[in-house]
C-alpha positions as CSV (number, residue, x, y, z in Angstrom):
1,X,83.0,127.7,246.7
2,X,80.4,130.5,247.7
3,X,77.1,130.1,246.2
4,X,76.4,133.0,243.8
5,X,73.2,135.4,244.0
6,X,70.8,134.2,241.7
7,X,70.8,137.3,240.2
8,X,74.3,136.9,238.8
9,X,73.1,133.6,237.7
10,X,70.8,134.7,235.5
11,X,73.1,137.3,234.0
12,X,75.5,134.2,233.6
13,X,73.4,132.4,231.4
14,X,71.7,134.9,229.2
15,X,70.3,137.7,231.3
16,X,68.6,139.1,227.4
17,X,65.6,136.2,229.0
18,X,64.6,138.3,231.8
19,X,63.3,141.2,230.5
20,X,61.6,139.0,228.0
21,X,59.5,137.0,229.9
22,X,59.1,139.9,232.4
23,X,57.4,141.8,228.8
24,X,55.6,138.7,228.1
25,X,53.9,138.7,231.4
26,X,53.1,142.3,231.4
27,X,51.5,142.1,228.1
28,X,49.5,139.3,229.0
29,X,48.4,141.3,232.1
30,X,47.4,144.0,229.8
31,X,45.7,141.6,228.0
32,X,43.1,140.6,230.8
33,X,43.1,143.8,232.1
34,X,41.9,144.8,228.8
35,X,39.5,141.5,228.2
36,X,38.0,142.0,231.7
37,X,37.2,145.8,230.8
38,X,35.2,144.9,228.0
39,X,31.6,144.3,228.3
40,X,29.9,141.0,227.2
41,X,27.2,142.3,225.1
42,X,25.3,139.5,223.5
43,X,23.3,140.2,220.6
44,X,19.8,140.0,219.2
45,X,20.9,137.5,217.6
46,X,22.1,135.0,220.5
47,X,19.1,136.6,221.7
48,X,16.6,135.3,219.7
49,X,18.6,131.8,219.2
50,X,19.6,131.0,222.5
51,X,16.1,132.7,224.8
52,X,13.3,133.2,222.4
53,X,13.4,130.8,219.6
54,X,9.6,130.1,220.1
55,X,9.0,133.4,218.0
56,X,10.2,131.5,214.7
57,X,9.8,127.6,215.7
58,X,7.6,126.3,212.9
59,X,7.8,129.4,210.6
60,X,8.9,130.0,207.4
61,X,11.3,133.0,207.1
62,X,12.8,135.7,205.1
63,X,16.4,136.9,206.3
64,X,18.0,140.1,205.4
65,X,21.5,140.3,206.2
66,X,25.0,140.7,205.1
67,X,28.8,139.6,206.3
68,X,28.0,141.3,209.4
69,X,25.4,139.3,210.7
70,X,27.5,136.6,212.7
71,X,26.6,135.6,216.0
72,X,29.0,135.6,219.0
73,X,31.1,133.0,217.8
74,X,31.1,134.2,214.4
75,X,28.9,132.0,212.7
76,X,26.5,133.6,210.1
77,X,23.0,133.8,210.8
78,X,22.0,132.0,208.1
79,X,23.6,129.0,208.9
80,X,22.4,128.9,212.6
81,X,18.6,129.4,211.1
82,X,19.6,126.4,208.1
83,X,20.6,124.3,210.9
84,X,17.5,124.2,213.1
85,X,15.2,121.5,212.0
86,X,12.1,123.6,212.9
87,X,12.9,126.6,211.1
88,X,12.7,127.4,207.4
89,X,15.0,129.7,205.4
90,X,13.0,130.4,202.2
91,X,15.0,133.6,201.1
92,X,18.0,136.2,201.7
93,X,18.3,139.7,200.8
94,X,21.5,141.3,200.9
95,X,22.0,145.3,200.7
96,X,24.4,147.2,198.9
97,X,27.8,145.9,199.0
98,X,26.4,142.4,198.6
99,X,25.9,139.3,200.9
100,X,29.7,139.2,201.4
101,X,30.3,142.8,201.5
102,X,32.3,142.4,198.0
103,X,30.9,145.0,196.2
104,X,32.8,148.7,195.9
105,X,29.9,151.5,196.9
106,X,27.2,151.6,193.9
107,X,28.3,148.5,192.3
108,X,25.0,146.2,191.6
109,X,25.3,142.3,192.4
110,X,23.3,140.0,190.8
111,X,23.0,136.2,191.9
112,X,21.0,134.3,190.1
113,X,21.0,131.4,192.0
114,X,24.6,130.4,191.4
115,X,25.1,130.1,195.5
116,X,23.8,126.2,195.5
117,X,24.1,126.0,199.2
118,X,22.0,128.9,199.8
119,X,18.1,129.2,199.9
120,X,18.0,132.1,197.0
121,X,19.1,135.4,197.6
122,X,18.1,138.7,196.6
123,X,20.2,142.1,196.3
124,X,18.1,144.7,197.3
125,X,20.5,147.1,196.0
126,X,19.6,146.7,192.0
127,X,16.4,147.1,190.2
128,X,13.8,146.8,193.1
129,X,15.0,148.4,196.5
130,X,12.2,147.0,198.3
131,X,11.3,142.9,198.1
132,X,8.1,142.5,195.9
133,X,5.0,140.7,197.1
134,X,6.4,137.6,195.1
135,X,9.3,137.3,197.1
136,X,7.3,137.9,200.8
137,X,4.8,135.1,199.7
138,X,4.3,132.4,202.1
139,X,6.6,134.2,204.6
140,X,5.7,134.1,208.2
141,X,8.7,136.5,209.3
142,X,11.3,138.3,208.1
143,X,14.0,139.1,209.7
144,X,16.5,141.9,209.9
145,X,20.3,141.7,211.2
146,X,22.7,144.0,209.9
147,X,25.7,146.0,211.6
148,X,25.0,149.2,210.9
149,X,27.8,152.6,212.0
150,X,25.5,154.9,212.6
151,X,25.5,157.6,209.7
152,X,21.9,158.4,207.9
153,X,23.7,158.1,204.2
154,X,24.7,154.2,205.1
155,X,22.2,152.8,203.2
156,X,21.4,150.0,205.3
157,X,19.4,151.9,207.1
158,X,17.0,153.0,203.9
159,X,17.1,149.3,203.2
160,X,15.8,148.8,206.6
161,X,12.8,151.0,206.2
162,X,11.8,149.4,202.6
163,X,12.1,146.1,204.0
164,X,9.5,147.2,207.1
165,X,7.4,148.9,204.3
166,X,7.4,146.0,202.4
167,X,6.4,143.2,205.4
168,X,3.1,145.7,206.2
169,X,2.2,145.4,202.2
170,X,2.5,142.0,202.9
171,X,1.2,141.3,206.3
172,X,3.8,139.7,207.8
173,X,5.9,140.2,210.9
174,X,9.4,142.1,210.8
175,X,11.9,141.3,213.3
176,X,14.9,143.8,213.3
177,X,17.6,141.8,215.8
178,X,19.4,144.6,217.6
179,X,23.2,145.3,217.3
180,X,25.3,147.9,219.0
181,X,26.3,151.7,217.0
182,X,29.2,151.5,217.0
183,X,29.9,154.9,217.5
184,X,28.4,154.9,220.7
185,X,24.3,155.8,221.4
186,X,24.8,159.4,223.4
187,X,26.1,161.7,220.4
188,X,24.1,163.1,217.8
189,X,25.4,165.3,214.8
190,X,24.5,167.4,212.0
191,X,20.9,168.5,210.9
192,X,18.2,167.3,210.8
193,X,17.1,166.1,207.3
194,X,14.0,168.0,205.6
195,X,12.5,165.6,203.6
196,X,12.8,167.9,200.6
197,X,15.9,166.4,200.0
198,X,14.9,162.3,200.3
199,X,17.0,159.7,199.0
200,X,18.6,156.6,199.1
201,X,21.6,157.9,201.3
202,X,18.8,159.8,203.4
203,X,15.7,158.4,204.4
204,X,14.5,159.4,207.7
205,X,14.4,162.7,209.1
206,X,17.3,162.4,211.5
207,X,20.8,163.9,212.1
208,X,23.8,162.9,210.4
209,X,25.1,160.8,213.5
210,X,21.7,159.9,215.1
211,X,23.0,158.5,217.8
212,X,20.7,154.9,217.8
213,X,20.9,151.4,217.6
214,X,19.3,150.0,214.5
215,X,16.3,148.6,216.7
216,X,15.4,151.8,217.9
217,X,15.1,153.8,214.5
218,X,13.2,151.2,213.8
219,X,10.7,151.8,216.3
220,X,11.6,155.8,216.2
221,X,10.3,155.0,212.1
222,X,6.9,152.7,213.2
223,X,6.4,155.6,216.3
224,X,6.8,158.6,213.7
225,X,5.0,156.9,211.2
226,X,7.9,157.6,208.5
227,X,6.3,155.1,206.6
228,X,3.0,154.9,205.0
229,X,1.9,151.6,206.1
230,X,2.5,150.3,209.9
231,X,4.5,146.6,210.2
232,X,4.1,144.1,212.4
233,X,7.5,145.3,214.3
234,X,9.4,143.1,217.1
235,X,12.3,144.3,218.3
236,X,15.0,141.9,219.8
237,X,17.1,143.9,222.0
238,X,20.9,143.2,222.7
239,X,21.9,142.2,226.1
240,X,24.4,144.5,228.7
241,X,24.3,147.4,226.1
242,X,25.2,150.9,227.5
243,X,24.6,154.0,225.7
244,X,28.1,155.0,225.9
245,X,29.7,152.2,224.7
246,X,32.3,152.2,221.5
247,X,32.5,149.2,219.7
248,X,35.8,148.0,221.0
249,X,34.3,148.1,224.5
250,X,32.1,145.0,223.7
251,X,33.0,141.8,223.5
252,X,32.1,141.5,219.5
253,X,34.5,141.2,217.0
254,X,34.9,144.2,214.5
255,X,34.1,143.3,210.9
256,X,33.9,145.2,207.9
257,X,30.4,146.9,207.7
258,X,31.7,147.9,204.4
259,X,34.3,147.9,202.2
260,X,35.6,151.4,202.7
261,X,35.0,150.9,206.9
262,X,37.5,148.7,207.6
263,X,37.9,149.8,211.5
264,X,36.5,152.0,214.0
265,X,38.3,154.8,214.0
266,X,37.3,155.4,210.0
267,X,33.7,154.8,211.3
268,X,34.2,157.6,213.5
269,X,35.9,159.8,211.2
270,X,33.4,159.0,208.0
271,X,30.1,160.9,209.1
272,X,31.5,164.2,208.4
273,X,34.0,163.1,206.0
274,X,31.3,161.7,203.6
275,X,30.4,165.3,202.6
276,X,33.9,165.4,200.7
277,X,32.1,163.3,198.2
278,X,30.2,166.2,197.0
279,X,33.3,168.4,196.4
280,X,35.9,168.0,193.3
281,X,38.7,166.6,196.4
282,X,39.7,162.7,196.6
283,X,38.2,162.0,199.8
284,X,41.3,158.8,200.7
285,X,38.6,156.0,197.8
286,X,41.5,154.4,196.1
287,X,43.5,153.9,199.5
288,X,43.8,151.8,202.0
289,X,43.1,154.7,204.2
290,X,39.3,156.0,203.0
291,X,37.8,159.3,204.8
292,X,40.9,159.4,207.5
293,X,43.1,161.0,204.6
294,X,41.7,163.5,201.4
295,X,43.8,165.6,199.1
296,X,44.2,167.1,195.5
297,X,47.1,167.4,192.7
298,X,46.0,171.2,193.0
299,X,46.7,171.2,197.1
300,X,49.8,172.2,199.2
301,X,49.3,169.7,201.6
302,X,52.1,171.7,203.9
303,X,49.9,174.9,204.0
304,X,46.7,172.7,204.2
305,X,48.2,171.2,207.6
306,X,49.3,174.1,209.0
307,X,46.0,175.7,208.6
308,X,44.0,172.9,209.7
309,X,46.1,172.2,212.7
310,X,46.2,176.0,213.6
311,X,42.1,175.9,214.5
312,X,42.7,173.7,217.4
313,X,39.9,171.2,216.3
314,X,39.1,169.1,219.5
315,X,39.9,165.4,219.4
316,X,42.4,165.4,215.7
317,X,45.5,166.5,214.7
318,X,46.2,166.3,210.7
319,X,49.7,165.2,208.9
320,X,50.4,166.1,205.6
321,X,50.6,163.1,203.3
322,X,50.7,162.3,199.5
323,X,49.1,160.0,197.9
324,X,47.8,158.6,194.7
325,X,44.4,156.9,194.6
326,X,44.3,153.4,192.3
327,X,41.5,151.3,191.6
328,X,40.9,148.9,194.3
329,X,38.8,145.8,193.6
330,X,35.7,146.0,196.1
331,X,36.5,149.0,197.6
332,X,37.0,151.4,194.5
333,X,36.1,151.0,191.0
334,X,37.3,154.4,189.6
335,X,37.9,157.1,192.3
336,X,38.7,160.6,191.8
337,X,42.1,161.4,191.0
338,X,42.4,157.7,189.5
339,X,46.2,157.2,189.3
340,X,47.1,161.1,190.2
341,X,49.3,161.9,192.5
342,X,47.6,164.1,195.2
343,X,48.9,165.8,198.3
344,X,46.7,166.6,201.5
345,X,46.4,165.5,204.7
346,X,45.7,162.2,207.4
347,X,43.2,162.9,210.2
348,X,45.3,161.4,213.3
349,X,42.2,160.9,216.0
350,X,43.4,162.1,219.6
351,X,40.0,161.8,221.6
352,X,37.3,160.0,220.2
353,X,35.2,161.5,223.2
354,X,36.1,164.8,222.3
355,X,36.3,164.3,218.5
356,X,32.6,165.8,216.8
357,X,33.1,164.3,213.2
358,X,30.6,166.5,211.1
359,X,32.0,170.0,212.9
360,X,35.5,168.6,211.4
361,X,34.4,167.8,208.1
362,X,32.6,171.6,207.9
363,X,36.2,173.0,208.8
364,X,37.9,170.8,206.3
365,X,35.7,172.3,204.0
366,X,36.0,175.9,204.9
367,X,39.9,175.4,205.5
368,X,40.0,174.4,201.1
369,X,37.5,177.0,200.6
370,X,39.2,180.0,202.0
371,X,42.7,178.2,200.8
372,X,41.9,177.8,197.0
373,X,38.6,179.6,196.2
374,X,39.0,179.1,192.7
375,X,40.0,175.4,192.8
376,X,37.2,173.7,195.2
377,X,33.4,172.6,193.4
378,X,30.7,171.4,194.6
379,X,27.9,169.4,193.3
380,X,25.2,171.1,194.7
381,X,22.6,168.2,194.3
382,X,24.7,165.5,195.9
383,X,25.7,167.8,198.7
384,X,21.9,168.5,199.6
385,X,21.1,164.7,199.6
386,X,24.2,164.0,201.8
387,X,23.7,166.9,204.1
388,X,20.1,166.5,204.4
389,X,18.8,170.1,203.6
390,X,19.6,172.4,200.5
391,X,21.7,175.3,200.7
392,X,25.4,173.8,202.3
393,X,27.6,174.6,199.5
394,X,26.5,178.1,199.2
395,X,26.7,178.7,203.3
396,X,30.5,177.5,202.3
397,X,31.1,179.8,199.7
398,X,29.6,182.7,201.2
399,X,31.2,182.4,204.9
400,X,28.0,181.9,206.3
401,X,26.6,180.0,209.2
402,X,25.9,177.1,208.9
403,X,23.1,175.6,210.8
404,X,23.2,172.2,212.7
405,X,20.4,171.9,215.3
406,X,18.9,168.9,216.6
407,X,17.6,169.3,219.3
408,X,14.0,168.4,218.6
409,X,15.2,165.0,217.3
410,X,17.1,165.1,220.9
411,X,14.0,165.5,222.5
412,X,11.6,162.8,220.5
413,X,14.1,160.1,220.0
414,X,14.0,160.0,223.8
415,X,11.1,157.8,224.2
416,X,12.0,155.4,221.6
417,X,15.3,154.5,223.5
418,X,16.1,150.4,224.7
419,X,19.8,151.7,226.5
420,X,21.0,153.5,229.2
């Protein structure tokens, strides 16, 4: 008998295996194409543990931190610095949303020292924002390592600048260990903020998107003298860092920053969709989806669509949806709309390069504005904190320009740079 092609063999005994393993082996090419793409940044972190340990051998230290700070494999910082035998771990603060990252946005933790395997921790989101001379005593160091996304209203930023405040009261060294924005270093956003309007979600006088690792506002806030008194500052850089870099071209795995940041592509979308929390719209709290969708019972979310997509915004398309906001523990105590259904539309991202976050969340303003005059409120106060200088809401009302130059900042942050 004549031998058959392999070919027919194969379709013989089940010819459904072919295309199967030949998918298998593409995806596992795409897979190290990807993986190979990436870049191995190493961060301050590994830095500090794996090249310049001398700085805290035989020191007694302070840690502020949260779920983020992990090193490369993962582990929490404070267990690599409780395992080294030459190293004490006296105390750990943790900034709003908690040690774990388990508290919904304004919710106070308290600890009280029920976490027995854990020197004693602190929330410095509670009664003192700052730690008091009583818990800096005997420090040699204190440390700072937090992911941060790169928006002036995250608060770990403020935290950041009471904590270096507080180590120059007490005359101790800070070290802030340098992670990457995750938004990328070469964009900047929004005004500038005028001190005028200071707070807790806005600090510093910098853009909305400042375009910075943590480690260099740090020494953009030493340089400027934003603070009174002048720290000891060190700052551990992270390792085969590019300016241009989003997160998911590192090597480091994504984890929450926050409750309501649960991947990239919301911490993209957030720094102009923040500003929706000083209007009378759900801004997606109470979903699973927070800032990429935002609505109202009172909206046509067909019409809203329509005239969102017909401006030709680069980098997003939008998609009506409808949706009703709950109560979601540790994201969303009691968000607006609680249990109403709304309808209003899903930012779909297109280009991230492309996409400038705070020029979209100005036209999703305007777009409700001109669409339901008589429905959309502002809160004036919150609106001036958030945008960083007074005046926004009436700019909307009014049609009028509204300004968003930051140049200057452009221009000084410059010199305070670490990446290309």
């Amino acid at each position: 008998m004549k031998k058959l092609p392999l070919f027919f063999i194969l379709i013989f005994v089940g010819c459904t295996t072919v295309p199967t393993s030949i998918h298998q082996i593409q995806l596992e090419k795409k897979r190290n194409q990807t993986s190979s793409n990436l870049s191995n940044v190493k961060v301050g972190l590994d830095v500090l543990l794996d090249d310049r340990l001398e700085l805290i051998q035989n020191k007694s230290i302070g840690l502020v931190t949260n779920q983020t700070g992990v090193d490369g494999n993962g582990t929490p910082n404070y267990e690599r610095f409780m395992a080294l035998d030459d190293v004490t771990l006296k105390i750990i603060f943790s900034p709003e949303h908690g040690l774990f990252g388990e508290a919904a946005a304004g919710e106070k933790v308290q600890y009280n020292g029920q976490m027995k395997s854990l020197p004693k921790v602190v929330s410095l989101y509670g009664k003192n924002r700052k730690p008091t001379k009583e818990q800096l005593a005997d420090l040699d160091i204190i440390i700072y390592d937090i992911q941060d996304i790169g928006a002036r209203f995250y608060t770990y930023i403020s935290t950041m600048g009471l904590v270096m405040a507080g180590a120059a009261e007490a005359g101790i060294q800070i070290i802030v260990l340098d992670r990457p924005n995750p938004i990328t270093g070469n964009q900047v956003e929004g005004p500038i903020l005028n001190l005028n309007n200071q707070s807790f979600v806005g600090y510093y006088p910098i853009p909305i998107r400042y375009g910075l690792t943590v480690g260099e506002l740090a020494k953009m806030i030493v340089g400027e003298k934003w603070i009174d008194l002048v720290p000891d500052l060190l700052v551990i850089p992270v390792e085969n860092l590019k300016n241009t870099l989003w997160f998911d071209e590192t090597n480091l795995p994504w984890i929450k920053p926050s409750p309501n940041i649960p991947d990239l592509e919301t911490a993209i979308i957030y720094p102009g969709m923040c500003l929706l929390e000083a209007t009378n719209l759900n801004e997606g709290r109470g979903t699973y989806k927070p800032f990429k969708q935002f609505g109202a019972p009172w909206i046509d979310k067909q019409k809203l669509s329509i005239a969102l997509n017909n401006l030709n915004l680069s980098g997003v398309t939008f998609k009506p949806v409808s949706y009703t906001p709950i109560s979601i523990k540790g994201m969303s105590n009691n968000p607006r709309f609680k249990d109403e259904k709304c309808e209003g539309v899903e930012l779909i991202l297109t280009d991230r390069n492309t996409y400038n976050s705070v020029d979209i969340g100005i036209a999703a303003l305007k777009t409700v504005k001109n669409l339901y005059p008589e429905k959309l409120k502002f809160n004036n106060d919150w609106m001036d904190k958030l945008w960083g200088k007074s005046g926004l809401s009436d700019q909307l009302l009014n049609d009028s320009k509204v300004e968003m130059n930051s140049i200057h900042f452009n221009n000084t942050s410059t010199k305070y740079r670490l990446y290309d």
